[in-house]
Each structure stands twice: as C-alpha cells, then as structure tokens.
C-alpha positions as CSV (number, residue, x, y, z in Angstrom):
1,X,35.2,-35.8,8.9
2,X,36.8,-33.6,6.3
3,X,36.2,-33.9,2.5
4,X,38.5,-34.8,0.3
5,X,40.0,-32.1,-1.8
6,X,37.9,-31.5,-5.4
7,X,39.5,-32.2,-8.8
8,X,40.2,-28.9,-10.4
9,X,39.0,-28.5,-14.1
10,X,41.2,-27.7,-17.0
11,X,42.3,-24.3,-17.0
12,X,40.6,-23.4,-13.4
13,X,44.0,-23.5,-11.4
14,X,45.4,-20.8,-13.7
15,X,42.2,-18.2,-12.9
16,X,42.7,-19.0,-9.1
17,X,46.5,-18.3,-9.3
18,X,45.5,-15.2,-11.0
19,X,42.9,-14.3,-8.4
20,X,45.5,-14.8,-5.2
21,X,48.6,-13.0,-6.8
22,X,46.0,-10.1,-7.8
23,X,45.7,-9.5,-4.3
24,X,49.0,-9.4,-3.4
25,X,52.2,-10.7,-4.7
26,X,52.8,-14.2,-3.5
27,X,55.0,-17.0,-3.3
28,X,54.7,-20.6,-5.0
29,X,54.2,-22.6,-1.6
30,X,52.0,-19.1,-0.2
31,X,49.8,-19.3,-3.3
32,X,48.7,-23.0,-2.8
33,X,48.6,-22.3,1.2
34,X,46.3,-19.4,0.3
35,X,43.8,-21.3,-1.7
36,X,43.6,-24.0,0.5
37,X,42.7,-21.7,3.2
38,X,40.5,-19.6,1.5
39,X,38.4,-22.6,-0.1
40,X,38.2,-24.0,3.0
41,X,40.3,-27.2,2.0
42,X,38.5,-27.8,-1.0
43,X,41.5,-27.0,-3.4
44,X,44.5,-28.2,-1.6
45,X,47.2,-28.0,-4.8
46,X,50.1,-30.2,-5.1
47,X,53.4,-28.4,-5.9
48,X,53.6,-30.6,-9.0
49,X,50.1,-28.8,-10.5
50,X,51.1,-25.4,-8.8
51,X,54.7,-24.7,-10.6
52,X,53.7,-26.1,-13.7
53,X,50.8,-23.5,-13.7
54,X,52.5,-20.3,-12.7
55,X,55.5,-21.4,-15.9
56,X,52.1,-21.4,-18.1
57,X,51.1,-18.0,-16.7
58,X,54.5,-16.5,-16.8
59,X,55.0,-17.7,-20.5
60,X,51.7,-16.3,-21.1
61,X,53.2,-13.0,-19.6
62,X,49.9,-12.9,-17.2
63,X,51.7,-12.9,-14.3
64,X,55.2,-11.9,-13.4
65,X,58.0,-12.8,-10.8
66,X,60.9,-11.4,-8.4
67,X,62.9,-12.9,-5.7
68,X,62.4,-11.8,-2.5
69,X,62.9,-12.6,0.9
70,X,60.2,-14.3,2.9
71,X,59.1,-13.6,6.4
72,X,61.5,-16.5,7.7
73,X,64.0,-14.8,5.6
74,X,64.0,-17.0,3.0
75,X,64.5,-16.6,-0.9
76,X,61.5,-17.4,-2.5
77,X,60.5,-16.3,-5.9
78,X,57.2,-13.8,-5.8
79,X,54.1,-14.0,-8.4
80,X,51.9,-11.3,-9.1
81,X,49.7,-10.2,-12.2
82,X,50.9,-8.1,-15.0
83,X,48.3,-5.8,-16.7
84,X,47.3,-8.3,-18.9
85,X,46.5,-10.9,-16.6
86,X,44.5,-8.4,-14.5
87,X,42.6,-8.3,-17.8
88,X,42.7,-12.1,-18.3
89,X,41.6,-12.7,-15.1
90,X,38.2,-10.5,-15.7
91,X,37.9,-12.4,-18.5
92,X,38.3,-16.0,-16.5
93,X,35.6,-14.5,-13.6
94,X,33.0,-13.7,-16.7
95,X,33.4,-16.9,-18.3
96,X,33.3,-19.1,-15.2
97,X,30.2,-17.2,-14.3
98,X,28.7,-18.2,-17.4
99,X,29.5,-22.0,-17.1
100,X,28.5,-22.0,-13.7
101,X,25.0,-20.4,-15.0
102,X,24.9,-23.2,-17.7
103,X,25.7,-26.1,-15.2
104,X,22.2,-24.7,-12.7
105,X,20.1,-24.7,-15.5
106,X,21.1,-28.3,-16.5
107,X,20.7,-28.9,-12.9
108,X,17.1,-27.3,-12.3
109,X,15.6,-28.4,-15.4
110,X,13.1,-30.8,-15.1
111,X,12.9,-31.0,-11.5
C-alpha cells in the first residue's frame, strides 16, 4: 500500500519548481509529473497549487516562460530559471539544509 502524498510547507513548492525547471525547461503539467516521479509519489501537486506557484515565481522574475510545442505537439507554456532564480534557488538549497539540520537535533536530543 502506497502513502499518501505529504503536505508541502510554505514556500517549499516554489524551491522544488526552481529545482525541476533548473534542469531543463519544463511545462506546468511536466513540472508536477516530474516531482511526483522523482519523489517517488511523495509530492504529487495539484494544478491548483502548481500554477499559482510558477505566477509567484514569474512575478518574482525567478523563473521565466515561452510557448512551445510539446512532444504530442501541443502548445504548452515552458518554465525555466532566470539568473536570479538560479541564485535564489542556492539560496532555498542552503536554507532548507539548515532547517533540516535544526529539525535532527530537535529530533535526537534527549534520546
């Protein structure tokens, strides 16, 4: 049996988004596909969370966007990071390291 999909904190879904479209530029429906694969189910992102996000990061001018077509031959509107949110997203990584530090300690203390 599968486990349910994990709540995403505040602000997490936007350093993942920056992660997949730093890879390669990327698709709205790709993107959530792509972190559902890659986290082995455990962030499976509704579309209303996903576009939401990528307005915030495109207002933010950390990532940017083009039309394309898709391999189906679709029209589909790519993502990928601008300069700045190549730099954001190093930013994110360090940070979330830190938290994730903080949390084991809390965790291990006492134990």
């Amino acid at each position: 049996m599968s486990q349910p999909a994990a709540t995403l904190l505040p602000g997490t879904l936007e350093m993942l988004i920056l992660k997949v479209v730093s890879a390669e530029p990327e698709h709205g429906w790709g993107i959530g596909n792509r972190l559902a694969h890659v986290s082995d189910g455990v962030f499976d992102v509704n579309q209303g969370s996903l576009y939401p996000a990528l307005q915030r990061l495109l207002r933010k001018g950390w990532i940017k966007s083009e039309w394309r077509r898709t391999e189906n031959g679709r029209r589909a509107r790519y993502y990928a990071t601008t300069k700045s949110g190549a730099r954001q997203l190093v930013t994110e990584r360090e940070s979330w390291a830190r938290q994730v530090e903080g949390v084991r300690l809390v965790l291990d203390w006492a134990t």
